[in-house]
C-alpha positions as CSV (number, residue, x, y, z in Angstrom):
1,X,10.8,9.2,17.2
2,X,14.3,10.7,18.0
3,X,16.2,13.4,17.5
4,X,19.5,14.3,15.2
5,X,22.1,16.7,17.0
6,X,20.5,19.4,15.2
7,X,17.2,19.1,17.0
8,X,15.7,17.7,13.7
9,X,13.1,14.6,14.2
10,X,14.5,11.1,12.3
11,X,12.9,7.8,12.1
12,X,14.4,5.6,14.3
13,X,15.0,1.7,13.4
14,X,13.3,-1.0,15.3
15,X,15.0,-3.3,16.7
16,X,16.4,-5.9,14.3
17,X,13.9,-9.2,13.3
18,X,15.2,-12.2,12.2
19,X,13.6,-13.2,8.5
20,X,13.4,-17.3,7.3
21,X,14.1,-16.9,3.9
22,X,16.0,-18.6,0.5
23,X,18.6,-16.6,-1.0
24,X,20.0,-16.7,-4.3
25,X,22.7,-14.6,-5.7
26,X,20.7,-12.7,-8.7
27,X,23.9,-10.0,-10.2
28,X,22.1,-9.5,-13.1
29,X,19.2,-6.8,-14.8
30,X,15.7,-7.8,-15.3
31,X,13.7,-6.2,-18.3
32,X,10.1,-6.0,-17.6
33,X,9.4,-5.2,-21.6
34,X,10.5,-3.8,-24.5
35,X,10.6,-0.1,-23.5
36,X,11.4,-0.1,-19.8
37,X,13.9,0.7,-17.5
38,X,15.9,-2.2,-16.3
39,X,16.4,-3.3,-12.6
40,X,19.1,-5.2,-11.4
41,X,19.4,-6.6,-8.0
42,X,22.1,-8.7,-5.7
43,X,19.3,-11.1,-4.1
44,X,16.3,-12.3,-4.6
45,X,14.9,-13.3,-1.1
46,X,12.2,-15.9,-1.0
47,X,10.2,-15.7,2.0
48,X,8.1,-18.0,3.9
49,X,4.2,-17.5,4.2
50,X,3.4,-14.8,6.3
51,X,6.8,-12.8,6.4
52,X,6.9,-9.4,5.5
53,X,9.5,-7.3,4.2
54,X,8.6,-3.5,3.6
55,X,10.7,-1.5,1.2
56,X,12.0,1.2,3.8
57,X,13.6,-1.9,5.6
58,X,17.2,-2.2,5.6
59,X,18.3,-6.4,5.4
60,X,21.1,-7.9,6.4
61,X,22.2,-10.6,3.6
62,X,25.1,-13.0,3.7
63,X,27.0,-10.0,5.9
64,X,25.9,-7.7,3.9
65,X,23.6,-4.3,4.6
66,X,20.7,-3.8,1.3
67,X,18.3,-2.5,0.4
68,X,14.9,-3.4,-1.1
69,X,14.4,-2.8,-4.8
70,X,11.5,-4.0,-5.5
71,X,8.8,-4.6,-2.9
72,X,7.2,-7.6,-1.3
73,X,5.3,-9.4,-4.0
74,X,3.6,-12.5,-2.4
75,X,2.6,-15.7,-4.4
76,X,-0.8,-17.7,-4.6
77,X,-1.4,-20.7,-6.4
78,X,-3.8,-20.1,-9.5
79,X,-6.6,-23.0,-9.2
80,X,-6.3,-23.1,-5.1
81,X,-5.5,-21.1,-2.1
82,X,-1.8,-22.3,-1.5
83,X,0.3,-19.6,-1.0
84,X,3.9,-20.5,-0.9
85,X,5.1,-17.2,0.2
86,X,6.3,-14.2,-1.0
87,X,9.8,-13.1,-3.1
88,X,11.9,-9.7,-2.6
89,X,14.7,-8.6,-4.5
90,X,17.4,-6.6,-3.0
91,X,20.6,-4.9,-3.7
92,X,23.9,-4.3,-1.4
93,X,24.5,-1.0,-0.1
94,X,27.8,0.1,-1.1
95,X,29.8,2.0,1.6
């Protein structure tokens, strides 16, 4: 890894990849059920199969830096093995 200017180790970035994904603007909160904290989220990010998006990654959206707020979920068909690929929702870094 590298080094901070106070000797400290940090995680460097890799170099950026380019994701093939749909966007749609999502400003809004999600409640899972009655009870639970809400999320809310600028994106949603619908990937093709076989793309992965982990949530330390830092994304790039419409010229905008964000951040993944809630993690890769990847879909499958119920009755067969198509797998249309895989959503992430993310929210704009402010600053």
């Amino acid at each position: 890894g590298e080094i901070d200017r106070y000797g400290t180790p940090v995680v460097a970035w890799a170099d950026a990849t380019p994701v093939r994904a749909g966007v749609s603007d999502k400003a809004t909160e999600i409640q899972f059920s009655p009870g639970r904290v809400e999320m809310d989220f600028d994106f949603a990010l619908y990937l093709e199969p076989g793309q992965t998006v982990l949530p330390a990654d830092l994304l790039t959206v419409r010229g905008q830096s964000c951040k993944v707020v809630k993690p890769h979920f990847e879909w499958q068909g119920l009755f067969t093995n198509w797998q249309p690929g895989a959503t992430v929702y993310v929210k704009a870094e402010v600053g």
